[in-house]
C-alpha positions in Angstrom: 0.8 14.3 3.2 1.8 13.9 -0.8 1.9 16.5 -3.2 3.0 16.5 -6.7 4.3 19.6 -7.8 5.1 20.9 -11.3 6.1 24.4 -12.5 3.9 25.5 -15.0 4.0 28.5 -17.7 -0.1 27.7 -17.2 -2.8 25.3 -15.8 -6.5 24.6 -15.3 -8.9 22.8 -13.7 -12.8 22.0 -14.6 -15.2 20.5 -12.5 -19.1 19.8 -13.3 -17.7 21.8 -16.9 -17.3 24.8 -15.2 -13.7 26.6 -14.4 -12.6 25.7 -11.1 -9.5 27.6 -10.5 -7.0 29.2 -13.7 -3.2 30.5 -12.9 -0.6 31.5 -15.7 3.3 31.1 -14.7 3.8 29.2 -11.5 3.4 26.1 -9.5 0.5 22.7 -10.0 0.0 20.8 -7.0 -1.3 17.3 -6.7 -2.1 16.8 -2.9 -3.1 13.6 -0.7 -3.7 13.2 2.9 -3.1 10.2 4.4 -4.5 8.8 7.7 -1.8 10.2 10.1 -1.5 13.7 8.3 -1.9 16.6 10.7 -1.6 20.2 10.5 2.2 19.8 11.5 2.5 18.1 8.3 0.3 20.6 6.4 3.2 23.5 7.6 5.5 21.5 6.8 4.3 20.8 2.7 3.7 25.1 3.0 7.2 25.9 3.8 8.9 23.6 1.7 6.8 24.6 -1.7 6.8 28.1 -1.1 10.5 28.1 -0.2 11.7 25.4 -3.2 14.3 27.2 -5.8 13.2 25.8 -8.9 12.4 28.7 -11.1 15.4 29.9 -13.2 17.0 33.2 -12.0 18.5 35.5 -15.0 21.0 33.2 -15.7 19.1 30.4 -16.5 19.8 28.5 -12.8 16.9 27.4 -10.8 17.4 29.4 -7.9 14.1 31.2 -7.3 11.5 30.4 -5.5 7.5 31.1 -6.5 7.3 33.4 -3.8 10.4 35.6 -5.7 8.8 34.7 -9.3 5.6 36.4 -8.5 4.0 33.1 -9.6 0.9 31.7 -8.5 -0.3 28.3 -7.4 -3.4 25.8 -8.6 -3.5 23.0 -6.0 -5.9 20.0 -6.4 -6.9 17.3 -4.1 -6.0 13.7 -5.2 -6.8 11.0 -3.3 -5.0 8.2 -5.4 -1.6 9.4 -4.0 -2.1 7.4 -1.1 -2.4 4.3 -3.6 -0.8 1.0 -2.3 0.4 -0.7 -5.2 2.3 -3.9 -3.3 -0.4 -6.6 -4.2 -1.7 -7.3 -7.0 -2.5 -5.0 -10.2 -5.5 -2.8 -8.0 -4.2 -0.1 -6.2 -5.7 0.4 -2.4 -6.5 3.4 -1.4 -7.4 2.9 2.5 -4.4 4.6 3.6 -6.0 7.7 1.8 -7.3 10.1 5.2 -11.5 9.7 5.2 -13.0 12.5 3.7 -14.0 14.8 6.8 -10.1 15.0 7.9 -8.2 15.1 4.2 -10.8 18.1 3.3 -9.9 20.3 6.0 -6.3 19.6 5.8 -6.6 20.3 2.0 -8.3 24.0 3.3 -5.8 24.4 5.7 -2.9 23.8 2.7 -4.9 26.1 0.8 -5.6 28.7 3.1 -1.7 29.1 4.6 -0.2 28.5 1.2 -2.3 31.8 0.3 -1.2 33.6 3.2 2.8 32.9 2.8 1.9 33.9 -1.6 -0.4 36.9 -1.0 -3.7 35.1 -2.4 -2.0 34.1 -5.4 -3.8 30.2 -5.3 -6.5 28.2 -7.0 -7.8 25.1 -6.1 -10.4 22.7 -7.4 -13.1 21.1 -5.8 -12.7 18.5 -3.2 -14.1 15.3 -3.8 -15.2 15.8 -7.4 -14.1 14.4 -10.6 -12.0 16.7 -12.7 -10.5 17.7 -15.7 -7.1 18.8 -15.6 -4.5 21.0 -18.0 -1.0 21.9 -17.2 1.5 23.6 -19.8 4.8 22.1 -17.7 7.8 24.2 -18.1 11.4 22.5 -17.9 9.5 20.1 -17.3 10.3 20.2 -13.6 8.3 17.8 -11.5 9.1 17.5 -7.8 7.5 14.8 -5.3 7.4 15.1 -1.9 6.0 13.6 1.3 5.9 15.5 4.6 7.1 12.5 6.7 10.7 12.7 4.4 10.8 16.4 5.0 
């Protein structure tokens, strides 16, 4: 599993032109499921956003987490993180999960990431095309990959 996250001050998404999900200070999250993702990895991704120090304490060091920041969290699916970009100038996207499995580890993400931040996340809609705003703060933009962690 991939995820993309950036700390935001805000962030958005639309899909079909209406408001999907809205959060003010807190965290964006890009996420991907690959083939071989499971809910191990899914627990994994939780603990290690939830847990991640990069909000600034009072002395201007990242050494808060969201959960400590109050903050809130706006995670979209994305597909094209599982891109292969070895060959050629058109990324392949076969290593991206098949629908069925990557949307019910996306719910799963969604569901214990809301548990461990008291409801504090959005999300967007699974499998539709979206537009996205994010007012990134630092900017801080951390990738990560549940097999690394």
């Amino acid at each position: 599993m991939k995820a993309i996250i950036q700390r935001v001050t805000a962030a958005y998404v639309v899909a079909d032109g209406q408001l999907a999900g809205e959060i003010g200070k807190g965290l964006f999250i890009l996420l991907g499921v690959v083939h071989e993702d499971t809910q191990t990895d899914v627990e994994k991704l939780i603990g290690k956003v939830a847990r991640m120090r990069i909000f600034p304490d009072q002395q201007g060091k990242n050494n808060l987490s969201v959960i400590e920041v109050y903050g809130e969290a706006l995670v979209v699916s994305n597909f094209t993180l599982a891109a292969n970009c070895r060959k050629g100038n058109r990324p392949d996207y076969t290593g991206a999960a098949p629908p069925d499995h990557a949307n019910q580890l996306y719910e799963s993400f969604i569901t214990g990431l809301k548990e461990v931040l008291g409801g504090r996340v959005e999300c967007g809609v699974f499998g539709a095309s979206m537009e996205i705003s994010a007012q990134c703060h630092g900017p801080v933009t951390i990738v990560l990959d549940s097999r690394e962690l």
